[in-house]
Structures are given as C-alpha cells and as structure tokens.
Backbone as a printed PyTorch tensor [residue, N CA C, xyz], in Angstrom:
tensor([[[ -5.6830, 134.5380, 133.6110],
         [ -6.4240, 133.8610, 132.5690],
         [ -5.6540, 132.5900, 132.1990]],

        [[ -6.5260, 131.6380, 132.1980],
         [ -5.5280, 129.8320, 132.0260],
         [ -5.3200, 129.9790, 130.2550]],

        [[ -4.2530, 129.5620, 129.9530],
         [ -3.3990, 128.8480, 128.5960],
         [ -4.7250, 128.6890, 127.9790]],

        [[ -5.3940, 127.7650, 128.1520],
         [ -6.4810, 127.6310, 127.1340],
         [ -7.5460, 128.6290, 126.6630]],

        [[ -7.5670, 129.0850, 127.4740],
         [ -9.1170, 130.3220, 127.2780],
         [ -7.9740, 131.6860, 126.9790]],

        [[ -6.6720, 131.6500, 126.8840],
         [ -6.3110, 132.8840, 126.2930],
         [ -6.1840, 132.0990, 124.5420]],

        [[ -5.6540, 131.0450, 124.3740],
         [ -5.2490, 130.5110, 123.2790],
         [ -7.0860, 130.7600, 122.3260]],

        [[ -7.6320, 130.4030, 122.9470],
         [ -8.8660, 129.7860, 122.0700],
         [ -9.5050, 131.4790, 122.0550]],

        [[ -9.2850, 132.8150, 122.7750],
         [ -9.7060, 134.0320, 122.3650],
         [ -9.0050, 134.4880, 121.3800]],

        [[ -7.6970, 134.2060, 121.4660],
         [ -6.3510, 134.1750, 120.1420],
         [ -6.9220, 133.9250, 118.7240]],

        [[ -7.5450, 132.4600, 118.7970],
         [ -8.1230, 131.7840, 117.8040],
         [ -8.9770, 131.8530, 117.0400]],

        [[-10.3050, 133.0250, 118.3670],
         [-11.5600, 133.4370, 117.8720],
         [-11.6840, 134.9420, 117.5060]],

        [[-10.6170, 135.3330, 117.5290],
         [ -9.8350, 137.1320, 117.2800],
         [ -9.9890, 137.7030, 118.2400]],

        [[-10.9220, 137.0830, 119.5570],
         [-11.3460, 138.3020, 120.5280],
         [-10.4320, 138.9970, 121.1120]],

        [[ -8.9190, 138.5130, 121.0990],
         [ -7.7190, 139.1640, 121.2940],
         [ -6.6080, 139.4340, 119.9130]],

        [[ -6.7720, 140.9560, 119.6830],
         [ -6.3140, 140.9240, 118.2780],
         [ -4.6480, 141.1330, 118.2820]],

        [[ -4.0390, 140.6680, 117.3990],
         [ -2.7640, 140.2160, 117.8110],
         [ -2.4170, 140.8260, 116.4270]],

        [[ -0.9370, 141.2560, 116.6120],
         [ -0.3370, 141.8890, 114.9620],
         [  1.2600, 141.5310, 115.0700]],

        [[  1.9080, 142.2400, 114.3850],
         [  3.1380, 141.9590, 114.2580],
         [  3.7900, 142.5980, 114.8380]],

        [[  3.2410, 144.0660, 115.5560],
         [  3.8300, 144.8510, 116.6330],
         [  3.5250, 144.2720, 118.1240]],

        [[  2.9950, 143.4490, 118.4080],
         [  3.4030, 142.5140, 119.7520],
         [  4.3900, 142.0890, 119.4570]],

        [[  4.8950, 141.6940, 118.2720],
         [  6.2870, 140.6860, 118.7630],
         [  7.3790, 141.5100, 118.8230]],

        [[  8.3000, 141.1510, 119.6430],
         [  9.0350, 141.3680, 119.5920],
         [ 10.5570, 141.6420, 118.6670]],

        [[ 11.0240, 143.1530, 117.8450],
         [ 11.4530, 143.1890, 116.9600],
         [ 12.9630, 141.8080, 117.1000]],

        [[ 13.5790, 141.5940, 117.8000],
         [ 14.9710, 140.6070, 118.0070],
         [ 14.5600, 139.1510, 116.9430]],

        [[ 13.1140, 139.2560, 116.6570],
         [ 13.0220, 138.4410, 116.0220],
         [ 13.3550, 138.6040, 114.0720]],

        [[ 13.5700, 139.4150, 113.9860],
         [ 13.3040, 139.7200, 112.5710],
         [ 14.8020, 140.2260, 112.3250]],

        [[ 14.8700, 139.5190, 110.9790],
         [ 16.6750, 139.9510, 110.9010],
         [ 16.6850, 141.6510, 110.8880]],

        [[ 18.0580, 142.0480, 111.1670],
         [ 18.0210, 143.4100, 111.4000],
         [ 17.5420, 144.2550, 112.0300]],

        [[ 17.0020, 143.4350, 112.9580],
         [ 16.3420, 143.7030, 114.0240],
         [ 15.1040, 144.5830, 113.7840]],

        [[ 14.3300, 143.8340, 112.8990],
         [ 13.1500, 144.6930, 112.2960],
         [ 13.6660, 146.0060, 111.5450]],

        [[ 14.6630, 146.2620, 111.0220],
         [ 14.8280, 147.5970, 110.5770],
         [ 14.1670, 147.5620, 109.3550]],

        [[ 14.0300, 146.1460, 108.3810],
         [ 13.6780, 145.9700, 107.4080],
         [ 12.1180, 145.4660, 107.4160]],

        [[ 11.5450, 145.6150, 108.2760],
         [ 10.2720, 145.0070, 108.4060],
         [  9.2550, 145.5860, 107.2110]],

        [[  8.4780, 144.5080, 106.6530],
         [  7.7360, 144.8510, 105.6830],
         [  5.9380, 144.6030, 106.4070]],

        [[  5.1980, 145.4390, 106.1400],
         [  3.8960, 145.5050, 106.8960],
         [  3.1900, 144.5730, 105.7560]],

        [[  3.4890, 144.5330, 104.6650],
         [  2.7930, 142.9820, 103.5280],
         [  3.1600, 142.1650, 103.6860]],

        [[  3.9470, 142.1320, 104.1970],
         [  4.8880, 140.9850, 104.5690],
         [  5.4240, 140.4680, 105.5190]],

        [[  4.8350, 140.5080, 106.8150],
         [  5.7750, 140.0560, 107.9840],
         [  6.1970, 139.2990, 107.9700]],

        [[  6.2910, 138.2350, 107.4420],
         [  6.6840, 136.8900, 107.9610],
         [  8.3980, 136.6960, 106.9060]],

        [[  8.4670, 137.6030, 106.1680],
         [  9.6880, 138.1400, 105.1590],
         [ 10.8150, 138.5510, 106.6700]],

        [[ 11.8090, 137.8270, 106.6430],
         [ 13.2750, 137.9080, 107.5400],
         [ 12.5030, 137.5330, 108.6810]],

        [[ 11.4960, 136.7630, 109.2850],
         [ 10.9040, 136.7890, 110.6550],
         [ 11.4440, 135.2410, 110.9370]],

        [[ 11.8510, 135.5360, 112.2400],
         [ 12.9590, 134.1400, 112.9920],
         [ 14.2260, 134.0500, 111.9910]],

        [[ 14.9040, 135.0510, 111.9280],
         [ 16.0490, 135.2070, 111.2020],
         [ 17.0800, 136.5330, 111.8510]],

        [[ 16.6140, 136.5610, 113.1840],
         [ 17.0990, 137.7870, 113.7190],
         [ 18.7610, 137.0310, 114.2910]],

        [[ 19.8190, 138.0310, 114.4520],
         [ 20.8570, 137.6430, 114.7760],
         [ 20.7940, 137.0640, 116.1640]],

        [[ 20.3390, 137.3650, 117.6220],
         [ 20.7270, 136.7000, 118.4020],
         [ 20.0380, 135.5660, 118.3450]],

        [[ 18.5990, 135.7030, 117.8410],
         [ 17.7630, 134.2340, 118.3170],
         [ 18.5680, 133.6410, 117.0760]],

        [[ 19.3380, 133.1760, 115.9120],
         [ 19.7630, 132.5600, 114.9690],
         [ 21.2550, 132.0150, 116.1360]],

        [[ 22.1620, 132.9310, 116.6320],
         [ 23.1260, 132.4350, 117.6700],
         [ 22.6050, 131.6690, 118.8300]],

        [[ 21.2870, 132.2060, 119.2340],
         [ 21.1480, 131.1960, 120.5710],
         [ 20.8940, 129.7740, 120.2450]],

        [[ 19.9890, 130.0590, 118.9070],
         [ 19.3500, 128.4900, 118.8770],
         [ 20.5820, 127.3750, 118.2510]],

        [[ 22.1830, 128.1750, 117.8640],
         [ 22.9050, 127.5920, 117.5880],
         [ 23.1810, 127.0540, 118.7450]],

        [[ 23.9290, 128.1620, 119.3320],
         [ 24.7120, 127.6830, 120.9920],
         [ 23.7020, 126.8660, 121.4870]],

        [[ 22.1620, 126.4930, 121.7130],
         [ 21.7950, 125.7200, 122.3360],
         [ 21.6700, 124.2800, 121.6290]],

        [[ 21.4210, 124.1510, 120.2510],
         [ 21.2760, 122.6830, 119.2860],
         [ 22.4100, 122.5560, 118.9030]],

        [[ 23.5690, 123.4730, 118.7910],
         [ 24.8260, 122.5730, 118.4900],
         [ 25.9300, 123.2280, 118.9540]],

        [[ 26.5270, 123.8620, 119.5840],
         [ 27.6850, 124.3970, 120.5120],
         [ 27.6090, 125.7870, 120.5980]],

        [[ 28.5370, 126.2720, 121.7220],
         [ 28.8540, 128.1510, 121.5810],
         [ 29.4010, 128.0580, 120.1730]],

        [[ 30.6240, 127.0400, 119.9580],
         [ 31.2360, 127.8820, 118.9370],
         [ 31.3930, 127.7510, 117.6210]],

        [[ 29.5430, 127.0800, 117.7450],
         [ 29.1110, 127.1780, 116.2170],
         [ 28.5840, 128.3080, 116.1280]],

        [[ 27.6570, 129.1410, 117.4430],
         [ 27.1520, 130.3400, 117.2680],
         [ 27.7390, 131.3840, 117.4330]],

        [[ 29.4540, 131.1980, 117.2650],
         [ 30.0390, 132.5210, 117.1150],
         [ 30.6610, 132.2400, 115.4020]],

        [[ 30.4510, 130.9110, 114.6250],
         [ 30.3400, 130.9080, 113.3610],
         [ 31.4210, 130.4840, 113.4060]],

        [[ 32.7300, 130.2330, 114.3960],
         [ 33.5080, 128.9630, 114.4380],
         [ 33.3730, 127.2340, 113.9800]],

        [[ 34.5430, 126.5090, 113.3770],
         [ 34.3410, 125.4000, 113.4940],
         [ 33.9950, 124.8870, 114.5630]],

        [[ 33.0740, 123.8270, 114.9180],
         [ 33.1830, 123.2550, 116.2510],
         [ 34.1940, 122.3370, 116.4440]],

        [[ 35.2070, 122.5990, 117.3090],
         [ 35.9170, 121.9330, 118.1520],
         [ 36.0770, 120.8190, 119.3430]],

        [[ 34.9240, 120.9330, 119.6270],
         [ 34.4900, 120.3320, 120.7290],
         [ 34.5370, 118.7620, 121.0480]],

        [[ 34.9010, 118.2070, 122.1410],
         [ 35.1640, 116.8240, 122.2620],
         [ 33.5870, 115.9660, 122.8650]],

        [[ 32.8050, 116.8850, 122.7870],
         [ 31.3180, 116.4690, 123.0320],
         [ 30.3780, 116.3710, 122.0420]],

        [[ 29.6750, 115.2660, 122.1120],
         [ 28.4920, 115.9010, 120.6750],
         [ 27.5120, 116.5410, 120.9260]],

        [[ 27.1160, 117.4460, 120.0270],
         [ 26.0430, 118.4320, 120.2130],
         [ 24.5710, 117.9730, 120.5670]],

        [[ 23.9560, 118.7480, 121.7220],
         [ 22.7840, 118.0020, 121.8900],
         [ 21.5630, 117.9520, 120.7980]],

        [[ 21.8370, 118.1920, 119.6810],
         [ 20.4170, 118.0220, 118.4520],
         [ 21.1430, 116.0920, 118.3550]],

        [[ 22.4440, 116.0570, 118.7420],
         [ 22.9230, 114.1190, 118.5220],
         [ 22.4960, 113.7060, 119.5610]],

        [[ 22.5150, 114.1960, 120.6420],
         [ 22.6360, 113.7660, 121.8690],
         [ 20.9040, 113.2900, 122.6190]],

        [[ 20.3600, 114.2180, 121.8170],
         [ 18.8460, 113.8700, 121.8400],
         [ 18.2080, 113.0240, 120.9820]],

        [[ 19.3550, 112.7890, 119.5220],
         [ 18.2100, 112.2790, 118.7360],
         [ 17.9110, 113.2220, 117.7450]],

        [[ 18.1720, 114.4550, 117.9860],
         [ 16.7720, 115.2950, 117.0020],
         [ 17.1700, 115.1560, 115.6740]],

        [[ 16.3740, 114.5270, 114.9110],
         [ 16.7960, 114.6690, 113.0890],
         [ 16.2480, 115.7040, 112.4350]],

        [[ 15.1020, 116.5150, 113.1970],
         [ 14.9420, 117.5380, 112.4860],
         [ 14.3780, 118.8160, 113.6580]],

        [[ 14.3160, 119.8420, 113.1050],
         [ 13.9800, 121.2480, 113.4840],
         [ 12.9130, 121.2730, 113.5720]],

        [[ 12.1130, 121.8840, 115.0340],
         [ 10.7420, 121.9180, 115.1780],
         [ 10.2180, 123.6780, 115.4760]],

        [[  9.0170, 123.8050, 115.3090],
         [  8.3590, 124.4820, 116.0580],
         [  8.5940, 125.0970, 117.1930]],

        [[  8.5320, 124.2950, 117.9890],
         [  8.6660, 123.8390, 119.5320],
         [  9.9840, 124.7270, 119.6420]],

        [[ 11.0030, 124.0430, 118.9420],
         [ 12.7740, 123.9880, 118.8910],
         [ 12.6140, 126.0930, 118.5930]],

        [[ 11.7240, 126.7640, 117.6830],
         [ 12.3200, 128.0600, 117.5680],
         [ 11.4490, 128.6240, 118.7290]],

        [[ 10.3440, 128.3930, 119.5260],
         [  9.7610, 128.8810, 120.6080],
         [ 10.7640, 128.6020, 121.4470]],

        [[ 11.4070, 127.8030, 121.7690],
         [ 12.2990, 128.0060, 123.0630],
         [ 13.4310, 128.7280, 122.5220]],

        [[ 13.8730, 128.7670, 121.7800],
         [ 15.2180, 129.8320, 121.3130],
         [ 14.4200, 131.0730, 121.5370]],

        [[ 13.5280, 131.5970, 121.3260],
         [ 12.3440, 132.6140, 121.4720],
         [ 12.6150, 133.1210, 122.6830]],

        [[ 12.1720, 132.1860, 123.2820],
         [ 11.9390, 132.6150, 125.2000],
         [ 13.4750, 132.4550, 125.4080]],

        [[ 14.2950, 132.0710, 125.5420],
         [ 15.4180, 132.0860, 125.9140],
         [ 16.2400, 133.7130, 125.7380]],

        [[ 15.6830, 133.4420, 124.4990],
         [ 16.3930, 135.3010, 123.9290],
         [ 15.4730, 136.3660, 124.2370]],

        [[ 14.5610, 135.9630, 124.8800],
         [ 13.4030, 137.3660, 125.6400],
         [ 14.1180, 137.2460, 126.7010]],

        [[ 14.5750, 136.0340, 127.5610],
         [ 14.6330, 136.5570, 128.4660],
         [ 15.9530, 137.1670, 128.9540]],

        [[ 17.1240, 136.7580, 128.3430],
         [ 18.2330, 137.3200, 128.6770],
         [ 18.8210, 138.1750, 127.1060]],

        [[ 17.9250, 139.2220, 127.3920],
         [ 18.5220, 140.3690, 126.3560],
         [ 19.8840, 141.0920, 126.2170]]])
C-alpha cells in the first residue's frame, strides 16, 4: 500500500490507530506510567529516544549527561538548526526502533 493512500485511510479512521501501536520506548518509563486519558502525558520523553536524539543533535557525551568535550561542533551548529522539529523526533524515533 503507497505512503499516501495509507496516510489519507489514517486520516479518514479507516485504519484505527491508538496508543497501543506505539511503541512503549517512547514514553518515559518506558510506559510503566502510561495514562489511557492521557497519552500524550511523558510521551517522547522515554530514556533512550531522549539519549539518541542527544547523541545524534549534539554529541555521545551529552547523551551520557556529560559535559561536552569535544573539539567538533555539534551537528544541530553544523547544520544550522535553531530549532527542534517534528521531523527531528521522527528520526530519533526510527533510529531507536531500529537498534533496540
């Protein structure tokens, strides 16, 4: 099924979607605290995706909560980025699905 015609069944409910598709790594505590009124309460606040999207926008050893040391600048400088996107927590997303 192509990107668009799954997105736009997404859109029109014909594919019903909840908070148990996602994946718990997203939710701090790894969903232990998950609230069913509330999903979106600790959601993209889970510990590894919060370390990856460090190690990837500004060093490893900011995402082990170290000073950074580093004689390079971090690529959120290196690109430009002045601010945090969307986009920016979907790829920390997929990154941390895929190497669990």
């Amino acid at each position: 099924m192509g990107l668009t015609r799954t997105y736009q069944k997404l859109l029109s409910s014909k594919i019903d979607m909840s908070a148990s598709n996602l994946p718990a790594f997203l939710w701090e505590e790894i969903g232990q605290n998950f609230n069913d009124d509330n999903m979106f309460k600790g959601m993209f606040q889970g510990f590894f995706l919060e370390h990856v999207i460090c190690h990837i926008y500004t060093s490893p050893l900011t995402s082990l909560g170290d000073n950074s040391l580093g004689t390079h600048a971090c690529n959120a400088d290196l690109y430009k980025m002045e601010k945090f996107e969307v986009a920016h927590i979907a790829y920390g997303c997929v990154q941390v699905g895929l190497h669990p």
